[in-house]
N, C-alpha and C positions, 0 to 999 in steps of 0.2 A: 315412401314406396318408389318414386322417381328416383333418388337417389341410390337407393339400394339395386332398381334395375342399369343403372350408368356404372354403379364397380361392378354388378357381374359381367355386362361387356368388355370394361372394362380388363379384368382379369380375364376374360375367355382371349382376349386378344392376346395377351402377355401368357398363356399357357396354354399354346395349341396342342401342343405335342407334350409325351409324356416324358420324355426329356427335358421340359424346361422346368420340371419340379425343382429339379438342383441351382436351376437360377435364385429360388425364390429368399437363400438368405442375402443373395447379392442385390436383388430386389428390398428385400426389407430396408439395409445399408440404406443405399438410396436414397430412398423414400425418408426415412428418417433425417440423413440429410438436410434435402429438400425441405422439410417441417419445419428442422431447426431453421436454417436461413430465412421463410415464412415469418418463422415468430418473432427473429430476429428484427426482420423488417417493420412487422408490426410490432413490434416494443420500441423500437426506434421511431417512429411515426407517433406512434399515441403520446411518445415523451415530448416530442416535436408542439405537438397539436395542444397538451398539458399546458406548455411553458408559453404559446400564444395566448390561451385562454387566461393563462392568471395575467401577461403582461396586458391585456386589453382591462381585466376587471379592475387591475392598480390603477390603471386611468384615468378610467369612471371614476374610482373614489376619490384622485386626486383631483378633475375636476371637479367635481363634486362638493369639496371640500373650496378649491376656488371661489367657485360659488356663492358659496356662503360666507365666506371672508367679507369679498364683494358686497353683498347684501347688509352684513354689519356693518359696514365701513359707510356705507349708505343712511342707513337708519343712523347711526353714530352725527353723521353731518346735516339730516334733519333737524336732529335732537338741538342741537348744537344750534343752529339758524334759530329756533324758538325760542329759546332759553340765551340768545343775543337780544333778542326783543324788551326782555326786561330789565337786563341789563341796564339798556341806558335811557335817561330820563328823557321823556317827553320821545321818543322812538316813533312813537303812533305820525302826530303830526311832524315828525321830519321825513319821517317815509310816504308820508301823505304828499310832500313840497316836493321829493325827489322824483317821487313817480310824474306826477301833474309837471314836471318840468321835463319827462321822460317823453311822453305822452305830448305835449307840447312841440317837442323837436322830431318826432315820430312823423306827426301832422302837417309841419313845415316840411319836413323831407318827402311825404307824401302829395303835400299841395305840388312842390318843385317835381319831383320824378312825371307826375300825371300831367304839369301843364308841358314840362319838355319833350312829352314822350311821344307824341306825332312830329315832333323836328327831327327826334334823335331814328325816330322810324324810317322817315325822307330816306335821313344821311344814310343807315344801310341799302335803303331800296337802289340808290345811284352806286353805291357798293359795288354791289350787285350786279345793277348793270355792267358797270366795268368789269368783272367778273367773266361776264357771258362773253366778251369782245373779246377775253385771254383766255378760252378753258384751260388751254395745257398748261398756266402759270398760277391763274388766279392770285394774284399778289397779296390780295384783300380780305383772305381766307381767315387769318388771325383776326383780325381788325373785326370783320363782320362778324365771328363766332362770337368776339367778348362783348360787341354792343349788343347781339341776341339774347347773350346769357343775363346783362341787369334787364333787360328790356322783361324779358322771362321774369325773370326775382321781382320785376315791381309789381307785373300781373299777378303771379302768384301772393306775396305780399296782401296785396288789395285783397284779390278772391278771399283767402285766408282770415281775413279783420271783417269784412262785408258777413262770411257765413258765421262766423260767431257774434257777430253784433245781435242788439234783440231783434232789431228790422234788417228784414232781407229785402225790402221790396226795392234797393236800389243793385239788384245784383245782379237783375236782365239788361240794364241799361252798363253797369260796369262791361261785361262780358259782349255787348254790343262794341261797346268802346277799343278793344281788345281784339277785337276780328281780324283787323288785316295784319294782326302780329302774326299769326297763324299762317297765313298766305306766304308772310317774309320767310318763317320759316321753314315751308316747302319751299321754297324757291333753294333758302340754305343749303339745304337736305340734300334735294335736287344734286347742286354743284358737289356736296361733299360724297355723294352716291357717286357721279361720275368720277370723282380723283381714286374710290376705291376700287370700282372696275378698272380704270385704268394703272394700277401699282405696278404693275409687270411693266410695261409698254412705257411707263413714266422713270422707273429706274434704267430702264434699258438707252432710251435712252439719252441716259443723264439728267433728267429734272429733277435733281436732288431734291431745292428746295421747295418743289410740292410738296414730295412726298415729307419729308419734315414737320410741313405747316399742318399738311394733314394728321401725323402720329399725335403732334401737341395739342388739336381741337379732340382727339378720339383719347388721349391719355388723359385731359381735364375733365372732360365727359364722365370715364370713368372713376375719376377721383369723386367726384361729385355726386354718382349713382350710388356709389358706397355708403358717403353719408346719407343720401335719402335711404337707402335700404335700412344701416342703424340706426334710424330716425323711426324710423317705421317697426324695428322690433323695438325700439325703448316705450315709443307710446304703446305700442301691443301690451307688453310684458311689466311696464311700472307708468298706466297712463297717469296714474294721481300726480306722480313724482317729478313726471317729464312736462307735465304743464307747466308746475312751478319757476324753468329754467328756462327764462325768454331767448337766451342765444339756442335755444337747442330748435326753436321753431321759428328759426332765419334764414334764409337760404333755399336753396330750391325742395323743393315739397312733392316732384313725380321724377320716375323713371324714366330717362329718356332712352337709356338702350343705345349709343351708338356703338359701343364694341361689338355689341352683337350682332349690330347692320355693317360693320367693318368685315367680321368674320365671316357674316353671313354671306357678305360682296365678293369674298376671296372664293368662297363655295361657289357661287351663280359665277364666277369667270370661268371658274375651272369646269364647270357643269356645260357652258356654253362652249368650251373647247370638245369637251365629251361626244356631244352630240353633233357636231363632226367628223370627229373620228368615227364615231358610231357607223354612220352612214357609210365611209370607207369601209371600215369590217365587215360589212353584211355585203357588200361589193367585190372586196379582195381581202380575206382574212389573214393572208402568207404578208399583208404588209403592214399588220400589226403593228408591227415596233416600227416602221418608219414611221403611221399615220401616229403613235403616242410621242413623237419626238421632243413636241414643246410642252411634254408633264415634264422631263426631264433637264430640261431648258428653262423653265420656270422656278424648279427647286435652287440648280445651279444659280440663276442670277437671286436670289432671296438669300441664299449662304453667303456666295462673295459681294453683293451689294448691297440690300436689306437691311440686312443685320445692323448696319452699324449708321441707319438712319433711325431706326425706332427705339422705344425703351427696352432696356435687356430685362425686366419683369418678365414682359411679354414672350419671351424666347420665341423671339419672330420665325425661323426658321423650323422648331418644330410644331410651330403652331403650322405651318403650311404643309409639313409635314401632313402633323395627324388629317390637315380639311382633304390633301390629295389623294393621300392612302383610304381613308374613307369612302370619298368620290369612287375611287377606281373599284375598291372591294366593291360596293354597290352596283357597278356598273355591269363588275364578271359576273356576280351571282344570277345578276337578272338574266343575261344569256344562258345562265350554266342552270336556270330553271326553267328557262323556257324549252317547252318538249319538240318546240315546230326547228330547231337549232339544227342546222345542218354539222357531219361530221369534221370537213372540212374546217368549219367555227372552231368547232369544240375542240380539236387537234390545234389551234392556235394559240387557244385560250390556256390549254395542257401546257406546249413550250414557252406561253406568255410569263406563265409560273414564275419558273428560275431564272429568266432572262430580266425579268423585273426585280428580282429581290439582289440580281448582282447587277443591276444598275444602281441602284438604291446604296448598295454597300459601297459604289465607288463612289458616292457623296455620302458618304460617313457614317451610313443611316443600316443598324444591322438590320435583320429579319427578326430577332429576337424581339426586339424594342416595338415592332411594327403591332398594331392588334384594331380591330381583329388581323385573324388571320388572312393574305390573300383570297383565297379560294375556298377559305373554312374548312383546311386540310381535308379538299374534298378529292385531292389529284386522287390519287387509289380508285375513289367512285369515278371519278370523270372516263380513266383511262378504260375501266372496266362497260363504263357506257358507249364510250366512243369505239371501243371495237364490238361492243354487242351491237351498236350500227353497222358497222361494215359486216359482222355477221349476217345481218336483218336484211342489210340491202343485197348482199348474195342470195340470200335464201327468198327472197321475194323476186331475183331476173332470173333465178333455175326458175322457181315454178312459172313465170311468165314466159320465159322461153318453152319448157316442155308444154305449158298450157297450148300456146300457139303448135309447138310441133303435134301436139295429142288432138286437134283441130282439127289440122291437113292430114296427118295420118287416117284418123275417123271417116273422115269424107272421100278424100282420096276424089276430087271433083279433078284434079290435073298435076303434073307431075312438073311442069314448067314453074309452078309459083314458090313450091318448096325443093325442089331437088336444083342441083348445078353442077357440071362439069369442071374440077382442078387442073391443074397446068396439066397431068398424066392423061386427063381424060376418063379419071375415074370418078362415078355417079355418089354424089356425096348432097347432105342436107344444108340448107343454106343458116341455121341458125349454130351450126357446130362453131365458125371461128369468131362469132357473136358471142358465142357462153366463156369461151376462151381468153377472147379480147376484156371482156368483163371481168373475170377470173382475175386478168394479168393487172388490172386497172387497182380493183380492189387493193391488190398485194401489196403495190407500189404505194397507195394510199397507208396500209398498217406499216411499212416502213420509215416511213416518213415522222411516224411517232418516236421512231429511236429508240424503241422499247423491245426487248425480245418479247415479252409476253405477251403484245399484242397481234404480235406477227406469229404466235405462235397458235395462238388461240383463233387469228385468223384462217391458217394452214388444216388446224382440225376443220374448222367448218365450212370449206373450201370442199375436203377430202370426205366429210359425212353427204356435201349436197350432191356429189359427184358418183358416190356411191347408190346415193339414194334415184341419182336419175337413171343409173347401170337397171337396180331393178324397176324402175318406173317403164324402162324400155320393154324389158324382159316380159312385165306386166301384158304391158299394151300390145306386145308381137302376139303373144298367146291368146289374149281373148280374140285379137281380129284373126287370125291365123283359124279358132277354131268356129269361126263361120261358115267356113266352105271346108270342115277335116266331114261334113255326113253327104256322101255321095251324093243325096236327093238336094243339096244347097244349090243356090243360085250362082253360078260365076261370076258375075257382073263385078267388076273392079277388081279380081284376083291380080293382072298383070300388073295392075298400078301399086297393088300390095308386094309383088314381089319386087317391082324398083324397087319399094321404099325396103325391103329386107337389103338390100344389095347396097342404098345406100347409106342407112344403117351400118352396116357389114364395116362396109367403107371408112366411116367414124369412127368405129373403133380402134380400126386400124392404124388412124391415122393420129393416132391420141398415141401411138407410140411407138409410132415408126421412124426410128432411130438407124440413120446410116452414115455411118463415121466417113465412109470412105469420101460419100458425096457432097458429105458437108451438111446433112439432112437433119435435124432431128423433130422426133415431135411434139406435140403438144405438153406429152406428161412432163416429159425432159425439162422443156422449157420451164414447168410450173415448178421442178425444181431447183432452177438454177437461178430464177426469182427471187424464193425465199431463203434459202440456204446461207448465204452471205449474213442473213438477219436472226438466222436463231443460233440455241447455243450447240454443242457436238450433240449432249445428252436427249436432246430433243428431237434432233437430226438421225439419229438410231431408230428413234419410236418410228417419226418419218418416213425413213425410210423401208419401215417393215409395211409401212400402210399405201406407201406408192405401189411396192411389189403385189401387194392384195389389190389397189384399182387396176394395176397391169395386168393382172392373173383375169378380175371383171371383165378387163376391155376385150381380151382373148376368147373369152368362155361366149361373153356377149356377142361375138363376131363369128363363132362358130353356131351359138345358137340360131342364128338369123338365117344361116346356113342350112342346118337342121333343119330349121323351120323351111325353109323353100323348099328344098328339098321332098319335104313331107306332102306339101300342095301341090305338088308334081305328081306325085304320084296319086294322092285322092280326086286332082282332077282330070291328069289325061289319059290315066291308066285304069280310071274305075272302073271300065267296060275288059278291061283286059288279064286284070291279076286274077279274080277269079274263075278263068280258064284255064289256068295252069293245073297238069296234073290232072285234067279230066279229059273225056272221051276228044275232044275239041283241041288239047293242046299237043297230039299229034299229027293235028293238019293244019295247023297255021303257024305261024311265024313269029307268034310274040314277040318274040327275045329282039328280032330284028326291029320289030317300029320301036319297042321301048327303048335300042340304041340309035335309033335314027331319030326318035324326040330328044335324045339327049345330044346328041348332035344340032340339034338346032335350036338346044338352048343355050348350048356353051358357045357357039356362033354368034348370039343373041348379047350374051353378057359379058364374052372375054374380054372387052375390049374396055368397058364401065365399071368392070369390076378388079380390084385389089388381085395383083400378080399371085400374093399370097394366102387368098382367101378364094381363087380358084383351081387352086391347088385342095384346097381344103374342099371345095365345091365337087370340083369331080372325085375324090376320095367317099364323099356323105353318098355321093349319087351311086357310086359299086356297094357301100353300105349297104345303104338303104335298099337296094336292085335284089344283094343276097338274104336280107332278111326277109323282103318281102315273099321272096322265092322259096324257103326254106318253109317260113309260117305259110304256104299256100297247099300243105299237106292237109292240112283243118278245113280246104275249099269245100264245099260242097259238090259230092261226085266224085272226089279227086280218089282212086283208088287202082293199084298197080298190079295188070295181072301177069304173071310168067309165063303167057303165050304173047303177050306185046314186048314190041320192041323201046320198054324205055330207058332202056342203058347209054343207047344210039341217042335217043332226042336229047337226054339229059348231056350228054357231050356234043351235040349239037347244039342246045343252048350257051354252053360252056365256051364252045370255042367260038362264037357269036359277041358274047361278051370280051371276050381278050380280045378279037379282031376288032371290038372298039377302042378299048381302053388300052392298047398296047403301044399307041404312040404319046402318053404321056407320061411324064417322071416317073409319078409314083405306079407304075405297072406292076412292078415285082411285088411289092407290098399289095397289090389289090389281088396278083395273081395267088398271092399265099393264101389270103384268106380264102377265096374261090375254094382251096382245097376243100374244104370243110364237103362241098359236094358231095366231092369220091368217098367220103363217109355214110355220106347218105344213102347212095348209090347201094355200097356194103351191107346196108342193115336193110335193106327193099331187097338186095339178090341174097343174099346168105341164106343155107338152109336152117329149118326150124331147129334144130340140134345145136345149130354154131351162132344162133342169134346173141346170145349171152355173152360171149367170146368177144363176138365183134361189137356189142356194148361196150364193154369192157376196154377194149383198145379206143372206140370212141369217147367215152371218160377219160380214160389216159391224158389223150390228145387235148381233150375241153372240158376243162375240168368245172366248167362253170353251166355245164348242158344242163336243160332240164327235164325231167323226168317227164312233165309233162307233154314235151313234145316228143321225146323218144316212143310216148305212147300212140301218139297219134301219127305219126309214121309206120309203125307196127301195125294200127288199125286199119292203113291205107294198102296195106296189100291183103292179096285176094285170100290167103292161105290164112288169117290170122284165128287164135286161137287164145281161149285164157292161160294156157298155160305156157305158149310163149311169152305173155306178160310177165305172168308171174315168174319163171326163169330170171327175166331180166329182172323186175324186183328185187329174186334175192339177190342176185349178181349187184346191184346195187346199192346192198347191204352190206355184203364184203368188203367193197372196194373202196380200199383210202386213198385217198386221191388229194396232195399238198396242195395248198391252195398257191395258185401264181399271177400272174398280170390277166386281166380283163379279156375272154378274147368275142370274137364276135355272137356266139351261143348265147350269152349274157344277156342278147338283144333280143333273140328268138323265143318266144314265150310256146 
């Protein structure tokens, strides 16, 4: 069922449109293709797989058949030994004379060995001594190994004849006797442990003939463990057989292992070097390859000097090989598992990779040959971890940053501990070139990888936390903002909320306030000119389309803030006053004037704190927001016009009240145009009941985004009104096509 629902996506993908029907014999081609080469593959593979399987099971059967050759060849010379016994006369008692004369010289050899063998113990023990006064030479090293090795052979011997004898009970006092052979040979041990941590340090330099004496005690050793180890599968595997053959149970009788305390030695140097470096790496990562200098300095003297002191069985060289390669895999993986691994590490341990495998190759040694693998072909994981860190740690200082700005914003206890003045003098937040600085730090960090896709996939997640803070802003202005939007709210900390809109405002602004001339630019710029060297063209387009969308944020963001102030201006200083507009009251006072004389003394308040080009945008919101509120103030309560008052006169009294403000700033002509919308007003409050329709009509024309419902309530507000000047205008409403064009300010007026 799973499979069946994977080709229908499958095919839905490859036939969106009803034109790729005609794909579909070019499609079949393909695909059949593709099959054949599939099968091709696996027939080629399972031949492969075929011709090991039967070369492994001819093998078997030829061992197999070895085997048993062996085994006849065995019983054959059994046969043979018994069938000599009768052979010759009188056999019994000459083999009786030979043994007992065996046995006899057995006894002698054993009297002699046991009564020499605390002299011959002495002579090693002052060995020995001498030994300890030369470590670096140890002359005596040969000498004392071979009188260990009969000294060993006669204990063994003895143990060997004592536990097979019918009485054991002299076998605590034998092995009493025997004690301080054990002690001599820790002492042996001892010196020959020291010459094997020391092999580096001894061929370097020059103590040849240590190292020498040493290969020939560790090359006899292992001669020796061999025969005890076939010693030990012959008694396993044919014990009847192997008692019969007294040389085969002469000689040493246990494992003593020095190759593998040799190997082991070369491990515990190299591990002891490790853990040095270790403690650099975790200190300074960037000096990786210097602090591994002497792994590679070690290989190097083992190649050119080494080699041609030890046995070439041994292939000294990649025996140090495989113990260093080993060491170091173990060493990465352990970092490369540990979760508490800073990124910093793990971008070391990533260029540590290659830089290790072409050192390696300049001492002869490919990557192929190398196993396991370095890093267990984990680069791909690694690289993918290591910028989901620099993701992680981006995405944990935005929320710590905004947590702290969302703090002081909430509280708004003082406007000293979060806001600061820029070289302009414009009111900006103190954690904006903190988020920035971090931002730049990060980048510089995914660079460093030398990888586009890190830097790339850093760049998205840079541009998703960025966006995400745009509306975390946006969030947080609105809820605090709509504390004090219900007339009956508390004022308490409004001013300190409208800093923070101003320097908000600010931040946005400054996130991309680019001026060539001055040599300027800002923030966004820079965050592009960061990464851009580091990714590739095709990624640099996506980019680029997502900087212009944060650009577009940071704009919309800085005019909302704007908006927003804007709006708490008027819900706080005006809430005693908008609602006298257009009633009995707003022909004897003077609204229009204080509302331009508060706004006079907020732009007084601000121009100086706030962005050049966001008080341009500030006093534009404020004649906005002035005419809408003015327009919507037909819906006041009371507000009703009668044609024995003179409101044509105040309506141009307020009119020319507002330009007498707003006319020493730039954008005048643009604020004057919109004003016009007035004299429309004005039209549809004086026009007769007759011509109401008409001059709807020419009002659509003009605004083409008016709404009906307010045309109503304007209509409602004069003294004369009737249903069926509504309904006039209705159907006149109904007629009238009217092309839709840019936004104008009706849009606003509900």
């Amino acid at each position: 069922m799973a499979d069946a629902e994977i080709i229908s996506l499958k095919l839905a993908e490859l036939l969106r449109h009803p034109e790729d029907l005609d794909k579909i014999p070019a499609l079949k081609s393909e695909f059949t293709r593709k099959k054949a080469a599939v099968d091709g593959q696996l027939k080629l593979g399972l031949k492969e797989q075929l011709e090991v399987t039967q070369t492994g099971m001819n093998s078997i059967s030829d061992s197999q058949r070895t085997v048993n050759l062996i085994k006849e060849e065995m019983m054959k010379i059994d046969r043979l030994c018994a069938e000599a016994q009768n052979m010759i006369r009188d056999f019994p008692n000459i083999n009786l004379v030979s043994q007992t004369h065996r046995n006899f010289a057995q006894v002698e050899t054993m009297k002699f060995d046991l009564e020499s063998f605390e002299e011959r113990l002495n002579n090693l023990e002052q060995l020995l001594r001498q030994d300890d006064a030369d470590m670096e030479n140890q002359p005596n090293l040969l000498g004392i190994h071979l009188g260990l090795t009969q000294l060993r052979d006669i204990r063994d011997d003895a143990m060997d004849q004592i536990r097979r004898a019918s009485d054991s009970s002299l076998e605590g006092t034998l092995q009493d006797y025997f004690t301080r052979l054990d002690d001599v040979i820790d002492w042996f041990d001892d010196h020959v442990g020291q010459a094997c941590m020391n092999l580096i340090p001894l061929v370097t330099t020059n103590n040849h003939g240590l190292v020498v004496r040493l290969a020939l005690v560790v090359a006899e050793e292992e001669r020796n463990d061999k025969k005890v180890k076939a010693l030990q599968d012959a008694q396993r595997e044919y014990k009847q057989l192997a008692s019969r053959f007294k040389s085969i149970n002469s000689g040493p009788k246990q494992l003593r292992g020095y190759k593998e305390k040799f190997l082991r030695s070369i491990e515990l140097y190299a591990q002891s070097q490790l853990e040095t470096t270790e403690q650099q790496f975790l200190e300074d990562p960037e000096k990786l390859e210097k602090s591994m200098k002497w792994f590679f300095n070690d290989l190097f003297v083992v190649k050119t000097h080494m080699v041609g002191l030890m046995p070439k069985k041994w292939r000294i060289f990649n025996t140090y090989v495989q113990v260093y390669h080993n060491l170091m895999h173990n060493w990465l993986i352990k970092f490369i598992d540990d979760p508490e691994l800073g990124s910093v590490n793990m971008l070391a341990i990533i260029h540590w990779n290659e830089k290790y495998h072409n050192k390696m190759e300049r001492l002869g040694v490919s990557r192929d040959s190398l196993e396991p693998q370095l890093i267990d072909n984990r680069e791909a994981e690694l690289v993918r971890e290591w910028r989901q860190l620099i993701v992680k740690s981006v995405d944990e200082w935005m929320d710590r940053f905004f947590t702290t700005d969302r703090k002081a914003f909430v509280e708004r206890k003082s406007d000293t501990d979060s806001h600061d003045n820029d070289e302009n003098g414009y009111l900006r937040t103190k954690t904006l070139p903190l988020v920035w600085r971090m931002l730049h730090e990060n980048i510089l960090a995914s660079k460093k990888s030398d990888r586009m896709d890190v830097t790339e996939g850093v760049v998205d997640a840079i541009v998703r936390a960025l966006k995400k803070r745009q509306m975390s802003w946006q969030r947080l202005i609105d809820d605090q903002s709509a504390i004090y939007s219900n007339p009956q709210s508390d004022q308490d900390g409004l001013s300190l909320l409208q800093d923070w809109l101003v320097a908000i405002a600010n931040d946005q602004i400054a996130c991309i306030d680019d001026n060539e001339v001055a040599g300027q630019v800002g923030y966004l710029t820079r965050f592009k000119r960061d990464f851009e060297p580091a990714v590739s063209p095709k990624f640099m387009l996506h980019a680029t389309t997502e900087l212009d969308a944060l650009r577009d944020g940071y704009v919309d963001l800085s005019t909302h803030c704007m908006t927003t102030f804007v709006s708490l201006i008027f819900s706080s200083d005006f809430r005693s006053t908008l609602p006298d507009f257009f009633t009995p009251r707003w022909y004897a006072e003077q609204s229009m004037k204080r509302i331009t004389t508060t706004f006079e003394d907020y732009i007084g308040d601000y121009s100086q704190v706030l962005h050049h080009s966001m008080l341009d945008i500030f006093i534009e919101e404020l004649a906005d927001e002035l005419l809408v509120r003015y327009l919507s103030s037909v819906r006041n309560k009371g507000a009703k016009f009668k044609r024995t008052e003179p409101f044509t006169d105040k309506f141009k009294d307020d009119v020319l009240t507002t330009f007498a403000f707003f006319e020493k700033f730039s954008d005048f002509s643009l604020i004057k145009q919109k004003w016009r919308v007035v004299d429309g007003l004005v039209r549809l409050l004086e026009a007769d009941k007759p011509a109401v329709a008409s001059v709807y009509e020419t009002f659509k024309r003009e605004y083409w985004d008016v709404h009906l419902s307010w045309i109503e309530a304007v209509l409602k507000s004069r003294d004369d009104f009737d249903r069926g000047m509504l309904n006039s205008v209705k159907a006149k409403a109904a007629e009238v096509q009217v092309a839709r064009g840019p936004e104008t300010i009706m849009s606003k007026v509900k």
